[in-house]
C-alpha positions, -999 to 999 in steps of 0.1 A, spaced: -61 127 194 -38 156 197 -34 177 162 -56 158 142 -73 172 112 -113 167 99 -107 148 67 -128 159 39 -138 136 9 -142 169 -16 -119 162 -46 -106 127 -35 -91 111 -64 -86 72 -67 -46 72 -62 -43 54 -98 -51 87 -116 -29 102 -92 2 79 -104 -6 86 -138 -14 127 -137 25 128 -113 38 103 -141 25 124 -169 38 154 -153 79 138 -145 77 125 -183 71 163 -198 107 169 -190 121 135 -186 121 113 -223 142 82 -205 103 79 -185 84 47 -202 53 35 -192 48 -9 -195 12 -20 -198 -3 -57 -193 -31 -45 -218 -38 -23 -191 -32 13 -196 -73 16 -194 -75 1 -158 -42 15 -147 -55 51 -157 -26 54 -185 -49 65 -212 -42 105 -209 -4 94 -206 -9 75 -240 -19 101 -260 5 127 -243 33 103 -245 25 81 -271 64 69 -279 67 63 -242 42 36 -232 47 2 -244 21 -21 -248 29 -59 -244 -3 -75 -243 -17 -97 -215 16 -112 -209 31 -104 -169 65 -121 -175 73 -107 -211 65 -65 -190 85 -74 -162 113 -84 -186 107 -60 -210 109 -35 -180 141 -50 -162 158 -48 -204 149 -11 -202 161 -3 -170 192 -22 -177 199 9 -201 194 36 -180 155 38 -190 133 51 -158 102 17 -165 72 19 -148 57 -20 -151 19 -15 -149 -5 -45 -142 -31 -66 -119 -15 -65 -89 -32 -103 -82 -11 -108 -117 17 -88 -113 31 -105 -83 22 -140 -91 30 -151 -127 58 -128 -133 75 -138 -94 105 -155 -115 108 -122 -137 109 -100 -103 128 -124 -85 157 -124 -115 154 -99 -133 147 -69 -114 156 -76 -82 187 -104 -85 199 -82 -114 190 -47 -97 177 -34 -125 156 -2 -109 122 -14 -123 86 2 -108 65 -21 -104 32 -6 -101 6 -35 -90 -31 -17 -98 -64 -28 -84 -49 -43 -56 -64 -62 -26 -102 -72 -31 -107 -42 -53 -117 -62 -84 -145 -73 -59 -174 -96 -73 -148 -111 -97 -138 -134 -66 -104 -150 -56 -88 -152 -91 -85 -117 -93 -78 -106 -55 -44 -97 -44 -44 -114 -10 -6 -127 -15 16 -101 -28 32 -87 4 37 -122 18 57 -134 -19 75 -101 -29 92 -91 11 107 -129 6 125 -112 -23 162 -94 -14 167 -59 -31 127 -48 -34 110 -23 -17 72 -27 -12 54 6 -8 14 8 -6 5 44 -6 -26 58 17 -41 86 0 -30 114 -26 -3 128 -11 14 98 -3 10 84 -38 23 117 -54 51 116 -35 60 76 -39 56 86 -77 80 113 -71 108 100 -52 109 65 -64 117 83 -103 147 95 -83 159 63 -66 177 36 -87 164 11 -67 138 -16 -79 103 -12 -61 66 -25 -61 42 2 -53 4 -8 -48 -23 6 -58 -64 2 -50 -91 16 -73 -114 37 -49 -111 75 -43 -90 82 -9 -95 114 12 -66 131 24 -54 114 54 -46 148 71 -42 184 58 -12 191 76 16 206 58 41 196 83 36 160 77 64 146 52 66 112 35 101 94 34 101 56 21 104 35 59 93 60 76 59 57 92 34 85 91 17 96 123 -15 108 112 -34 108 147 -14 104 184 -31 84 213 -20 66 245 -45 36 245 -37 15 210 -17 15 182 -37 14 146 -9 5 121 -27 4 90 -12 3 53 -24 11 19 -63 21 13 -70 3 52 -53 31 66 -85 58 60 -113 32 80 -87 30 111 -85 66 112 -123 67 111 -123 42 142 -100 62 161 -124 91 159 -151 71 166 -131 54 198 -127 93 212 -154 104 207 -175 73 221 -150 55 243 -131 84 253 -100 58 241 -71 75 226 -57 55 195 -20 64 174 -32 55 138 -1 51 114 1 49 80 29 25 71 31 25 40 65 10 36 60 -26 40 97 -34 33 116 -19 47 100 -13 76 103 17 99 112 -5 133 122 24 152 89 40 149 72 2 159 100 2 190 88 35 198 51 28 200 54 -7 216 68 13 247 40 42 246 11 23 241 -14 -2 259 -18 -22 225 -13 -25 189 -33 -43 159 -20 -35 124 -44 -37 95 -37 -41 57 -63 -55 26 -41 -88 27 -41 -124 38 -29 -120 75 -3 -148 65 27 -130 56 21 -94 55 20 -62 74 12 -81 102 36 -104 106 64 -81 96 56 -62 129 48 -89 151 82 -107 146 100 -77 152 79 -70 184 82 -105 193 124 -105 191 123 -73 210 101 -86 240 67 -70 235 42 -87 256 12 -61 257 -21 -70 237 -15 -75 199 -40 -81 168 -35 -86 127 -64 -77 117 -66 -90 76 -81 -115 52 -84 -149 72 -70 -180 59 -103 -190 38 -124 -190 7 -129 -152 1 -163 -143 6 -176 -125 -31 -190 -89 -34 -181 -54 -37 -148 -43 -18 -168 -23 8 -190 -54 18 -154 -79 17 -141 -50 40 -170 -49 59 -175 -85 65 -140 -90 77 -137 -60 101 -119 -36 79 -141 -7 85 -149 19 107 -174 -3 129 -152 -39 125 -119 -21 137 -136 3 166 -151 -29 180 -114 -49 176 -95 -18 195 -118 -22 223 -113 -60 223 -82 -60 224 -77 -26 249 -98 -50 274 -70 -70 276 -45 -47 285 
């Protein structure tokens, strides 16, 4: 798989804590930096921010619409606003907020959407984030970003300070390995990462799904002897369609996976672009099916969908035996 790199699991930090250690470090030299909480600076790892920074986090209660307008009235006066909250929450009961007043009114809010996905687990559908990409890409004027692993997530944090642009940024809860340890490898917003090149399938994975497809891709070398292209795209909107034009002509097939409903997400975005542009090789969206989510721990929603090392191995070689 070409120049790929062993990925180690020593120091992996959830990407949360990674937000708020790159938050904590822009604010130390930037007072126009406020942090917005959903009474959720515990879960959104904002606690050290708090006490470094107490007269820049504001606290609004468990109240979605009331952050992202308190957010959007900040912005409005040059304030740099981080909105922090449930991202099942977040992109749900404040969607008239985001719609209006951040985006309509392109007020350069970021909205950061914690615990995203089915990482809140055994607390069922309530509390899963299966819709977010599907509501907020309907939405002119918003870019969606879900980070893979540290780096990425350092550098979102980074670059979206600098941007006076409106964002959502998605966060899950578990620690995430370093995708790859080369310091080549850059991150720009809409551009695709290649983290491991193949001739055989395309693996287009986003946010925390992009670590288990890199694991099948090993896994398809070394027991398949099947060459797989993982990428983490980790800009859902906009997406990077030169990189997608690129790999529907150098590969045999893609699937793209994300921790989403496959109605409306990752998936799609990349299958109507390949469908307008006449790509007729072997394609999968590999997601949350359109059902009552089964309960548990992440890992075992993950697992019982096919979002894991196993699940997607066996889906590339499906889907390659069509080819």
């Amino acid at each position: 798989m070409g120049n790929h790199v062993e990925i180690t699991a020593d120091n992996a930090k959830a990407n949360l804590e990674v937000f708020s250690s790159t938050l904590q470090e822009l604010a130390e030299n930037d007072r126009d930096i406020l942090a917005v909480t959903s009474d959720s600076r515990g879960s959104g790892k904002l606690v050290p921010f708090a006490k470094k920074y107490p007269k820049q986090i504001i606290e609004v209660g468990i109240a979605e619409q009331v952050l992202v307008g308190v957010a959007a009235g900040l912005a409005s006066t040059g304030k740099k606003t981080f909105a922090v909250s449930p991202a099942c929450f977040l992109a749900a009961r404040s969607f008239e907020q985001i719609k209006n007043d951040v985006a309509y009114s392109d007020n350069p809010v970021k909205l950061i959407g914690i615990s995203a996905g089915v990482s809140y687990g055994a607390l069922g559908s309530t509390h899963h984030s299966l819709h977010d990409y599907a509501a907020l890409r309907a939405i002119n004027n918003l870019i969606i970003v879900a980070p893979a692993d540290n780096f990425e997530t350092e550098q979102a944090i980074r670059q979206a300070s600098q941007i006076n642009k409106p964002f959502y940024l998605r966060f899950g809860k578990k620690p995430m390995p370093l995708l790859t340890e080369d310091k080549e490898n850059t991150f720009e917003f809409g551009k695709g990462r290649v983290i491991a090149k193949g001739k055989d399938v395309a693996i287009i994975a986003t946010g925390e799904t992009v670590y288990p497809a890199l694991q099948a891709a090993k896994k398809l070398k070394e027991e398949h002897n099947i060459e797989a292209t993982v990428v983490s795209m980790h800009t859902i909107k906009p997406l990077d369609y030169n990189l997608l034009k690129s790999l529907s002509n150098e590969v045999g097939a893609i699937m793209t996976v994300e921790e989403h409903s496959v109605y409306g997400g990752l998936g799609e975005a990349c299958a109507s672009f390949l469908l307008e542009n006449q790509f007729h090789k072997p394609f999968k969206i590999v997601g949350i099916p359109d059902e009552y989510t089964v309960t548990g721990s992440q890992t075992e929603i993950l697992n019982h969908y096919g979002i894991s090392e196993d699940g997607l191995t066996e889906t590339a070689l499906q889907l390659i035996k069509k080819s």
